[in-house]
DOFI-637135 format. One record per atom (N, C-alpha, C, CB): y, z, x; residue in three letters. Coordinates in steps of 0.05 Angstrom, whole numbers, plus 5000, padded with zeros to 4 digits. Glycine has a CB too. Example, Ala and Ser with C-alpha at 12.3 -4.5 7.8 and 13.67 -1.06 7.14 Angstrom:
# residues 2
488651565264ala 491051565246ala 493451565264ala 491151815226ala 495551425257ser 497951435273ser 500151575258ser 498851145282ser 
//
This chain:
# residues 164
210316730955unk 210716680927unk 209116440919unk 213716650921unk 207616460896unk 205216220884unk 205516280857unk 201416250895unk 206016080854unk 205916030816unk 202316010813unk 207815620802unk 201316070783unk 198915980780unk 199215780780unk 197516040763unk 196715600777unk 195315260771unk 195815440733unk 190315140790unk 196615490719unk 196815460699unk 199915280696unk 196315710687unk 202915400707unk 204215300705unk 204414950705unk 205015430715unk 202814900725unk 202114640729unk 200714490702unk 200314640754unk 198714570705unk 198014510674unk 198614390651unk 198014650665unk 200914680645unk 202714730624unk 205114460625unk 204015040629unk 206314420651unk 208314270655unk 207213960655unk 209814360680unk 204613900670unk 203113570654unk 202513600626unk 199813470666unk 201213730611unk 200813740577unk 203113750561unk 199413990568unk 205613930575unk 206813910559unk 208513580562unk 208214170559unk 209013460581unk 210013140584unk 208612940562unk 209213020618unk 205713070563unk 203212960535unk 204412940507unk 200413190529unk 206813170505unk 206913210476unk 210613010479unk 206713650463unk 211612970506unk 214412840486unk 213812630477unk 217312770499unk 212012380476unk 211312160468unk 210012240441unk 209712020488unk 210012420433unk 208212490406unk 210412410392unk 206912810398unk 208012290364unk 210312220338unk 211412600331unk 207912010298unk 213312620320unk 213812760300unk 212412880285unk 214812680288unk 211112740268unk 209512780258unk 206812870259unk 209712680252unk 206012860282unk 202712920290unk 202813100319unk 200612560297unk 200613150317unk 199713410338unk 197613360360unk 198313670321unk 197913460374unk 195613320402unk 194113660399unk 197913180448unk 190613660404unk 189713780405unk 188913930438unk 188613700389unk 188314190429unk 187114220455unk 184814090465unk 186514440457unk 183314090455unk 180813910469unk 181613650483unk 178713830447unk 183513490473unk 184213270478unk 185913390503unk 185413090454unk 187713450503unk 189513550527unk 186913570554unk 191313920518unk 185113890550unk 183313850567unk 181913750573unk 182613910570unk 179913560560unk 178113290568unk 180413070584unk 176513120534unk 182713090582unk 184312920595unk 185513000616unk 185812830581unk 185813290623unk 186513390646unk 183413460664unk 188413650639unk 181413580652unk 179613520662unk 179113940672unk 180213230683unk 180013970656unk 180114250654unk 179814480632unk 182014290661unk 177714680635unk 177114800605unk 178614870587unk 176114980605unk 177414780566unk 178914890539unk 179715120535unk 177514870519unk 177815330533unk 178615560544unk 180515740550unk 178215560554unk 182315590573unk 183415690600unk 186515460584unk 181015580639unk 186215250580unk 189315170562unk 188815230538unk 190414840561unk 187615400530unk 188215520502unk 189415750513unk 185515580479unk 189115890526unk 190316150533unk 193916120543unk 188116280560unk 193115820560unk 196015750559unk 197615710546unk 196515620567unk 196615440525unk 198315450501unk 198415690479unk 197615230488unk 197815900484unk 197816100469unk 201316220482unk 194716300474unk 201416330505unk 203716340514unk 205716160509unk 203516350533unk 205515950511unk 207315760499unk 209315730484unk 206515670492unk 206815810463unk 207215820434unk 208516060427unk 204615800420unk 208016270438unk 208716640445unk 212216500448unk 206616850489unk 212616400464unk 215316340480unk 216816050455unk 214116190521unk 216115980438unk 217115770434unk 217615460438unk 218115830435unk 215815360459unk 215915210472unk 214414970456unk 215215320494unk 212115090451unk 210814920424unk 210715000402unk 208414870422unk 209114910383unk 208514980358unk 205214930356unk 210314830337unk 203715110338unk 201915020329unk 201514900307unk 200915130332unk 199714670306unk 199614570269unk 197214630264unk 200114220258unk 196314760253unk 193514880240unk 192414640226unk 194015140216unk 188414590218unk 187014410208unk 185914290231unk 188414240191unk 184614120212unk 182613910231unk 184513680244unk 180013730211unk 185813640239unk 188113430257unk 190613550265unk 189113180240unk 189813870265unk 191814000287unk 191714000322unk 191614290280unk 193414190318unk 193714140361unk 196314290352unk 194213700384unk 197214190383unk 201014200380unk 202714050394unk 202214450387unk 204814120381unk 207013980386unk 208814090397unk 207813880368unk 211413930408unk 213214080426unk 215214130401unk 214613900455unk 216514460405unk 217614660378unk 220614590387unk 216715080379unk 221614450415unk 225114420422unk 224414080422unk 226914620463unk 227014010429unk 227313840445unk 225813770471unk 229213880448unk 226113580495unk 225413610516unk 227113650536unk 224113460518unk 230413560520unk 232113700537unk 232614040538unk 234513580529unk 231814070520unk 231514460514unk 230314580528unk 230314590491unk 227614420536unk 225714600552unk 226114570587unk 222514520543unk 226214740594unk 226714820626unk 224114780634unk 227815150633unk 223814710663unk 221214840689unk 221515180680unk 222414760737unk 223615260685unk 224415590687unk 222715800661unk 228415630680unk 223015500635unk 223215640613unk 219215690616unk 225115440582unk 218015490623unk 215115460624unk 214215650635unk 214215260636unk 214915690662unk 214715870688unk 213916090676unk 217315920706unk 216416190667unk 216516520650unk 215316590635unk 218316620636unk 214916310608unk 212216380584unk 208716330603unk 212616050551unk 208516190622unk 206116250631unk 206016520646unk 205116030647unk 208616600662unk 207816790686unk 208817020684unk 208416720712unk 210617070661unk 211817200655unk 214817300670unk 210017340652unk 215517440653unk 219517550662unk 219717740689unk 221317820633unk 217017790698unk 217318000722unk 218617840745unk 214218120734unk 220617980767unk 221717850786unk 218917750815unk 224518070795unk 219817700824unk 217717560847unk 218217770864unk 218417230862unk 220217800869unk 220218120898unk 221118330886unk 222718120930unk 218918520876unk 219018740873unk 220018940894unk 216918760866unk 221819090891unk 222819250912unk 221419460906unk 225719300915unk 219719670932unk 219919870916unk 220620100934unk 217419910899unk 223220090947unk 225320190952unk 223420380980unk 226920350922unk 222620271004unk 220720291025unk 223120451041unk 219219991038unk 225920421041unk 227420431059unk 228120801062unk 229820221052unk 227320951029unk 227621201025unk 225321371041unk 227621230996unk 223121181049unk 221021391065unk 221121281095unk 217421391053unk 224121291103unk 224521251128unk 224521441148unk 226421141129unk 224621411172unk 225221691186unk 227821831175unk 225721651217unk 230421711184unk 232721851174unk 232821911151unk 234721741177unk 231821741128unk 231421831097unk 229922161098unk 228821561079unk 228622181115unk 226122341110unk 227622571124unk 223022211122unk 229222601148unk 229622821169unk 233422901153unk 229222661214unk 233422721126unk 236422811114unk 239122681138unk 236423251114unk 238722441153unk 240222461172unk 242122231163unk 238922461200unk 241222111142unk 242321891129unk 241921951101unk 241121621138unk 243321921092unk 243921881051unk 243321761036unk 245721831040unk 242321771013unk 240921421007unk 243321420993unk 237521310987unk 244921570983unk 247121620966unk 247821300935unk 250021650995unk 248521270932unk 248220970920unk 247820690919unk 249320940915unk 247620710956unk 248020470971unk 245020280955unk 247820541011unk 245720080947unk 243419880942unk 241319770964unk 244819650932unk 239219630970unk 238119550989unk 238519320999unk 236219570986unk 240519241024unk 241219031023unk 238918791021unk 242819031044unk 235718781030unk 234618721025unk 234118561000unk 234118841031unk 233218740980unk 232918780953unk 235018560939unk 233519110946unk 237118640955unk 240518450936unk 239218230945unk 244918480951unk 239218080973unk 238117830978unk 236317680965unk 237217840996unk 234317800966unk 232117730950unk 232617610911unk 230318020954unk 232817850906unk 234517790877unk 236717550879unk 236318060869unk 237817480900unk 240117340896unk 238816960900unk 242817480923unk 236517020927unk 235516730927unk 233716690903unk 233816640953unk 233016970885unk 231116900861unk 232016770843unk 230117080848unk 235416820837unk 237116710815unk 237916400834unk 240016960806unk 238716400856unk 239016120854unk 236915910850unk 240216060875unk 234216000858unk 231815900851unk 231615870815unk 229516110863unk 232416080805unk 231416000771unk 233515850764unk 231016270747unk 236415740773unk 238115670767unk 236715360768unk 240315790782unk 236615300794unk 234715000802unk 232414980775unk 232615050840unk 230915160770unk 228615090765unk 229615100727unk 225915320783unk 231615180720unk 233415170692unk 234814870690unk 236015420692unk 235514790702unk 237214530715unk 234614240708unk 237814610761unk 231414360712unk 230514120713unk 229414210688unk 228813990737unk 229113930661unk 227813930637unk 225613720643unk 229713860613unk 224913820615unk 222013610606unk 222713350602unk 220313690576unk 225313390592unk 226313110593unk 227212970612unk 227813090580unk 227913130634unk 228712980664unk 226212910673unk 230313170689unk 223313020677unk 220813030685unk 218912750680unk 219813280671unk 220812720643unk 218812510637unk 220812240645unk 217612530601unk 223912280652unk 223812020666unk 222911940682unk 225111960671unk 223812210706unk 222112150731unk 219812040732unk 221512330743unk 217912120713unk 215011950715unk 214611660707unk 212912100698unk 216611630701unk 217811380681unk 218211150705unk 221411480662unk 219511280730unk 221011230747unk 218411140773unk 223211490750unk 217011360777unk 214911380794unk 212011150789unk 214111680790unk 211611240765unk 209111240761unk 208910930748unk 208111490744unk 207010730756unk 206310500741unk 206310500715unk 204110430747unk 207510240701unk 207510260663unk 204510310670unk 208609890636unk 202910140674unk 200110180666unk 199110450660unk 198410080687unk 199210560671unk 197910910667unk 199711050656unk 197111090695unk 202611000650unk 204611140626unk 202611000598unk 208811000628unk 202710740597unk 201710640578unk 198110780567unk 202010330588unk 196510800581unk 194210840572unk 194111140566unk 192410740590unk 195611220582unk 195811570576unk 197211620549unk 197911740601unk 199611400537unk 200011440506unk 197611380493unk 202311270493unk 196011080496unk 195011020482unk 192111320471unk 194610730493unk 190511430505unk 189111600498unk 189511850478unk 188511650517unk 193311840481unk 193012220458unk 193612070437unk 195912570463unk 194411760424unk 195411670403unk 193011640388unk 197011460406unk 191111520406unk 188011540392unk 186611760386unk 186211430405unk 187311940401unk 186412210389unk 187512410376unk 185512320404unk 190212300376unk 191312420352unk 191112300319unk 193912430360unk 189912120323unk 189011920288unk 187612110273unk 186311600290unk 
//
């Protein structure tokens, strides 16, 4: 199981926007000259995003966007899904019916579920449970926590200046 390098992305840019005023919008270009990654390719992201609610766009020449919840609102889980979409990670596709006994009638598939299949599904939900559990707003303490003022500080100052 591999998430894209979009999720990643998505989850540093979007930490870009909880320090945003209210009032103003961080652009794409600025996001990617600062991640260091094509425009392009986080426009397509924040397009999903935006698809999902997660941002907003503000249209004009001193548009971009902004975050559309809270940062307690938004999940890892909630990102995940608007970049990678709602499909489950283990697709079953029920292998156990072109078995021998499946096949020679000597066993039944009768209703029985795949115990397999249940597992899987079951560590998927405790996984999205964890990954629902952590916000943007827990994320940006942590970095709060981790990371030197110095480079919290210059990293506001770069989107505050380019958001003027």
């Amino acid at each position: 199981m591999q998430y894209s390098i979009g999720v990643e992305y998505a989850l540093h840019c979007l930490v870009y926007l909880i320090d945003n005023k209210e009032d103003s919008s961080i652009g794409i270009k600025e996001l990617s000259t600062f991640q260091g990654i094509s425009e392009t390719y986080l426009s397509k992201i924040f397009s999903k995003l935006s698809k999902s609610g997660i941002v907003t766009s503000v249209p004009g020449v001193k548009g971009g966007y902004k975050l559309a919840k809270s940062p307690e609102e938004i999940s890892f889980w909630d990102v995940i899904e608007a970049v990678e979409g709602p499909k489950p990670i283990f697709q079953c596709k029920n292998i156990k019916d072109n078995g021998y006994l499946y096949r020679e009638n000597i066993c039944s598939s009768g209703t029985s579920s795949c115990t397999i299949n249940l597992v899987m599904l079951s560590a998927e939900e405790k996984m999205r449970d964890f990954l629902r559990s952590k916000t943007l707003s827990w994320l940006n303490e942590e970095l709060e926590s981790v990371l030197p003022n110095h480079t919290r500080e210059e990293t506001r100052k770069y989107f505050s200046k380019s958001s003027l």
